[in-house]
Phi, psi and omega in degrees: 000149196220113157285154194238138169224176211293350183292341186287344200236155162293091163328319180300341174287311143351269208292329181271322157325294183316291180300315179289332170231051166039053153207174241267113175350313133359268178273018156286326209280325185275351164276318124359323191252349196275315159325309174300313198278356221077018242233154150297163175221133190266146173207187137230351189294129191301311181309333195263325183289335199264312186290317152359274202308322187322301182293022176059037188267123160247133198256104186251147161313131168304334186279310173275353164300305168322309223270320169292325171240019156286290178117356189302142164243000000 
């Protein structure tokens, strides 16, 4: 596991996120780090589910994260 901190990310990206689709800095940030890495992102929080994709982020549900390494339908 590699911890990540907000020193990692350009804040002006972050900050642009945040502002062009009105959330929270926060979440912006996990889109932003998900974009640097490439990376998918699991949630449910709704702002991350509808904004993600914009920026090419595919947002998978936690229930269907569960469900992959479950085997659950």
């Amino acid at each position: 596991m590699r911890v990540y901190s907000i020193g990692d990310l350009c804040v002006g990206d972050v900050m642009k996120i945040a502002i062009e689709n009105n959330i929270t800095f926060y979440d912006a940030s996990y889109i932003a780090l998900a974009r640097v890495l490439q990376a998918r992102l699991a949630s449910e929080d709704e702002d991350i589910l509808n904004v993600a994709p914009r920026y090419g982020i595919e947002v998978v549900r936690l229930r269907e994260l569960l469900n992959r390494f479950t085997g659950s339908r």
